[in-house]
C-alpha positions as CSV (number, residue, x, y, z in Angstrom):
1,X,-8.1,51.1,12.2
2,X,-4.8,50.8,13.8
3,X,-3.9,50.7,17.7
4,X,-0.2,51.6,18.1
5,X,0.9,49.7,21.6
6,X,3.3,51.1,23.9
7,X,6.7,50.4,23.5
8,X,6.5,48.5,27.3
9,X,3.5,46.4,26.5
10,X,5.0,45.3,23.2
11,X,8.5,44.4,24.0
12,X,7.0,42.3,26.8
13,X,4.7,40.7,24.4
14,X,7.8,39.7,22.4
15,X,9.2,38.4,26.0
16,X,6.9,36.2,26.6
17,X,6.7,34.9,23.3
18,X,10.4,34.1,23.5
19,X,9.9,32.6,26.7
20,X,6.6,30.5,25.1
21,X,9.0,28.9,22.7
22,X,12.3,28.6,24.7
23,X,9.8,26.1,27.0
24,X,8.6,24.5,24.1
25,X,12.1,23.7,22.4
26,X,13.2,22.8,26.0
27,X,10.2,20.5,26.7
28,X,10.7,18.8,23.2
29,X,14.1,17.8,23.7
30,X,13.3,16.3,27.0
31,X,10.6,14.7,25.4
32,X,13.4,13.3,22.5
33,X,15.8,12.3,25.4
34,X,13.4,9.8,27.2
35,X,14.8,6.0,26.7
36,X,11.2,4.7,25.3
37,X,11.9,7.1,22.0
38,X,15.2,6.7,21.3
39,X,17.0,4.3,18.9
40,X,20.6,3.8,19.2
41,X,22.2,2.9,16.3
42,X,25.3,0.5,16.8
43,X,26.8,-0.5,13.3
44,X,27.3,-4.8,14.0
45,X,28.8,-6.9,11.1
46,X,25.0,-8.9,11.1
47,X,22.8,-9.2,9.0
48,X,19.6,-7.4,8.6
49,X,16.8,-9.4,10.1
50,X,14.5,-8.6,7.2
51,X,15.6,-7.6,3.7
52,X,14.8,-4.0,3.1
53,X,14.8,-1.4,0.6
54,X,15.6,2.6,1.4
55,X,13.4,4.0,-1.2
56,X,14.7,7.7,-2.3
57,X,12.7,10.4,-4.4
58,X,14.7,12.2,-6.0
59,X,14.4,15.8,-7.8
60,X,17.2,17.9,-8.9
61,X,18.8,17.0,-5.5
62,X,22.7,17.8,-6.8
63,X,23.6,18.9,-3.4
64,X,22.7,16.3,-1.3
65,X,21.5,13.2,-3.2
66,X,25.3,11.2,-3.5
67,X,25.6,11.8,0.5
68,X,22.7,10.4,1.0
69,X,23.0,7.5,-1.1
70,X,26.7,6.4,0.1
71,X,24.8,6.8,4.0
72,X,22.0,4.8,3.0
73,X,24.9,2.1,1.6
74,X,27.2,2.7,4.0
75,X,26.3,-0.6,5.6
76,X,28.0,-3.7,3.9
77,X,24.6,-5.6,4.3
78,X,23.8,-7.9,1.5
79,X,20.0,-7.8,2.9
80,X,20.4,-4.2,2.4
81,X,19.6,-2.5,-1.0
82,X,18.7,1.4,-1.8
83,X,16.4,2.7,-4.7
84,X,16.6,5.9,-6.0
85,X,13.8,7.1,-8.2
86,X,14.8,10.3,-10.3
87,X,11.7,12.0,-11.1
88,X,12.8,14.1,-14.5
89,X,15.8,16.2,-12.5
90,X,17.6,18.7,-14.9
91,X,20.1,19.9,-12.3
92,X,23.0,17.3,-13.1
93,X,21.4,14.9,-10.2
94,X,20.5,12.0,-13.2
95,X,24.6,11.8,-13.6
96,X,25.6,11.8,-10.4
97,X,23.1,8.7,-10.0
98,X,24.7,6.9,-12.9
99,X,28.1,7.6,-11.8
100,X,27.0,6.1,-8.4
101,X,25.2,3.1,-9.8
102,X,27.5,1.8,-11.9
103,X,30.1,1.1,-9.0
104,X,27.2,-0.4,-7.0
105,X,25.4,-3.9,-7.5
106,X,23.0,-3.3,-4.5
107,X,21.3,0.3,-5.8
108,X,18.8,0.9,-8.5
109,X,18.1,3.8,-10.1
110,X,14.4,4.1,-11.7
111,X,14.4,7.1,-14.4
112,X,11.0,8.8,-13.3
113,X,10.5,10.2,-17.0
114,X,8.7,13.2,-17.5
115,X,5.2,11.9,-18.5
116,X,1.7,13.5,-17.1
117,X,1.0,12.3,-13.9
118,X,-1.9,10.1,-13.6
119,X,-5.1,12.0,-12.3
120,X,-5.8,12.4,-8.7
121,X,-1.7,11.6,-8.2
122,X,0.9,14.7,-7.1
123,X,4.6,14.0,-8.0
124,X,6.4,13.0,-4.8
125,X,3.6,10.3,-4.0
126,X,3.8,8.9,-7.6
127,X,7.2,8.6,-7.5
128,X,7.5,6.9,-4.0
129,X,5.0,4.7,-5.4
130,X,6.3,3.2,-8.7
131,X,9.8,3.4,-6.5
132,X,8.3,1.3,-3.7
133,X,7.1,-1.3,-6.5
134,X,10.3,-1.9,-7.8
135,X,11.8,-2.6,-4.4
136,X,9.0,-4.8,-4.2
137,X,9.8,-6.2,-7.0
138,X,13.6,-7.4,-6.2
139,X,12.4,-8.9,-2.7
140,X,12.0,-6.5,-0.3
141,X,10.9,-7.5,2.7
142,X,10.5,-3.5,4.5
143,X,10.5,-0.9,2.4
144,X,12.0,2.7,4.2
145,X,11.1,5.7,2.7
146,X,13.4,8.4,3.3
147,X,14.2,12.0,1.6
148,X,17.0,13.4,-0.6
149,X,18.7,15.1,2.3
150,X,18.5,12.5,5.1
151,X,21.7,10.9,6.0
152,X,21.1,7.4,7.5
153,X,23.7,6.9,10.2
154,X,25.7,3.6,10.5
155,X,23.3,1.4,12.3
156,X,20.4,3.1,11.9
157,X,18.4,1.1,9.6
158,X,19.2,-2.0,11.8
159,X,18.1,-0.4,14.6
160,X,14.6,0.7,12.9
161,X,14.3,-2.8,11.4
162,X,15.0,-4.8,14.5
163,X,12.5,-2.6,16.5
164,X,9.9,-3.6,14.0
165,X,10.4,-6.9,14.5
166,X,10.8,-7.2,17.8
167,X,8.1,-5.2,18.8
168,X,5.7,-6.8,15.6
169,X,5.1,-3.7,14.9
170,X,4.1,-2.4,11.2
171,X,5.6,1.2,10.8
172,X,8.7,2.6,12.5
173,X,8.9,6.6,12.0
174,X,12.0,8.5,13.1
175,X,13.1,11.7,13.6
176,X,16.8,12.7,13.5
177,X,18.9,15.1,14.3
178,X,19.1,18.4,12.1
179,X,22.0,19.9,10.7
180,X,21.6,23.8,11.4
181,X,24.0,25.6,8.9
182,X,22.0,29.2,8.5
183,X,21.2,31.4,11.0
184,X,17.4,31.3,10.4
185,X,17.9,27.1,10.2
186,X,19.0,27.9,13.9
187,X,15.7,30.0,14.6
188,X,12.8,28.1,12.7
189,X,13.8,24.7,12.3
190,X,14.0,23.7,16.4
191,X,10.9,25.5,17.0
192,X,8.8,23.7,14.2
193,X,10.1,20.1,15.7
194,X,9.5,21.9,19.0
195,X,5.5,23.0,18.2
196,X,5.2,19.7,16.7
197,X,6.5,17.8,19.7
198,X,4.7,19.7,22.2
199,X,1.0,19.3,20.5
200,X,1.6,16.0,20.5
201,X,2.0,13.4,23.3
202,X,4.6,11.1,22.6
203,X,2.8,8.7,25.0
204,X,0.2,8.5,23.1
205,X,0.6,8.6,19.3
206,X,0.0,5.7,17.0
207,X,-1.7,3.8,19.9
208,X,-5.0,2.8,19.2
209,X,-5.3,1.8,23.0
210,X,-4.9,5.2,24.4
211,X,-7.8,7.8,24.2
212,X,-6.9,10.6,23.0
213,X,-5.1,8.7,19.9
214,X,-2.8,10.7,17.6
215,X,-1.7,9.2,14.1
216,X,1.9,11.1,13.7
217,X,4.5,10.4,11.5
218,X,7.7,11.9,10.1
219,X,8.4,11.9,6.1
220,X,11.7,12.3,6.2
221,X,11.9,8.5,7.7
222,X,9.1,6.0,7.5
223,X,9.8,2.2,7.7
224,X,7.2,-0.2,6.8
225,X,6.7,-4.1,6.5
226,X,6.1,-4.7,2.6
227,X,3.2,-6.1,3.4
228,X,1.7,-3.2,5.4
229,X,2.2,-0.9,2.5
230,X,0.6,-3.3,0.1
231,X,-2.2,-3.7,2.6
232,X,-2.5,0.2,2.6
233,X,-2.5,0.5,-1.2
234,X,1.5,1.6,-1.2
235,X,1.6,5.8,-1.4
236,X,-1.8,5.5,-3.6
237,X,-3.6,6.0,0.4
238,X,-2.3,10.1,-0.4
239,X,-2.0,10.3,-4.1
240,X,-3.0,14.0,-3.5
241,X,-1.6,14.6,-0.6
242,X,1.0,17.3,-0.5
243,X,2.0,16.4,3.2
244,X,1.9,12.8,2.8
245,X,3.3,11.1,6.5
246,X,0.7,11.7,9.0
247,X,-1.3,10.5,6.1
248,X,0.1,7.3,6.0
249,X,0.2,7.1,9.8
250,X,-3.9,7.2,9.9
251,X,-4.6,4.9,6.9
């Protein structure tokens, strides 16, 4: 059975929907402009306090995956390395990497191959996984996980590291800013940071000393001590996990 609404009651429905998430994209970015949850990146000819690995999955990420990797390198930081795992791409990204690679002694390229994953494992855990070991591997001190289309501002791994230290901390998540191209980029991707923001308490998150205490986490940039990830089992804590960062958050 259907109920047809008048036209009054359903455009004001649609009113106050808009007005539901124009509050909640406004309350997030206040939220995001508050001085305890910023980092400012400031690109500094010092070294990195720790030696650390950005860790990249990669699968047929043509478009995106050479910005990303010249960001990720785009501080001259002997401390500083990047490896990229290319799990069995057939999009021309494989090239790309070994065009890159070869004019580059502080990035790695793994070749993911195209073998059976291991039960109980889905492919972007795997892959951050075995990636994460051969960072390990060559010394890494933090390992930073980020994805194919983040670009890593000048500075901004510093800034992640050197809050980690100075606040002995274990895990540094970060969300940046998003580049809106499309029109419906414009209309969904603010209000998906905005629900997420606004269901969660900023205040509160990843501190075990608050009650209510929220594990929360962003994929796209997650920073840990080598240790820490060891400790947690690496990405092996969500083999199966499809959405893997507030996973790693609560383990």
């Amino acid at each position: 059975m259907f109920v047809t609404l008048p036209f009054a009651i359903t455009g004001g429905l649609c009113g106050l929907s808009a007005l539901f998430w124009t509050l909640v994209v406004l309350r997030s970015r206040k939220r995001m402009r508050n001085t305890p949850f910023r980092l400012s990146p400031t690109p500094t000819a010092e070294p990195l306090p720790l030696r650390t690995a950005v860790v990249i999955p990669a699968r047929n990420e043509r478009a995106h995956i050479e910005r990303c990797v010249r960001a990720a390198l785009g501080d001259a930081d002997p401390r500083l390395s990047v490896v990229v795992i290319d799990d069995g791409s057939t999009d021309g990204t494989s090239e790309l990497l070994a065009d890159l690679v070869s004019n580059c002694e502080r990035l790695r390229v793994v070749d993911g191959g195209d073998e059976p994953l291991p039960e109980g494992w889905l492919g972007k855990p795997w892959a951050c996984q075995r990636a994460g070991e051969v960072a390990l591997a060559q010394g890494a001190e933090c390992l930073l996980f980020v994805d194919a289309d983040v670009l890593l501002a000048p500075g901004a791994v510093r800034a992640a590291v050197t809050y980690l230290q100075s606040e002995a901390i274990d895990l540094v998540s970060v969300m940046g800013s998003l580049e809106l191209r499309s029109f419906w980029e414009r209309v969904v991707q603010p209000a998906v940071v905005g629900l997420i923001l606004a269901g969660n308490d900023l205040e509160r998150v990843n501190d075990p000393e608050r009650r209510p205490s929220r594990p929360l986490a962003n994929g796209q940039f997650m920073l840990f001590r080598s240790a820490t990830w060891q400790d947690l089992g690496g990405h092996g804590a969500v083999r199966g996990a499809v959405i893997d960062d507030v996973g790693l958050a609560t383990a």
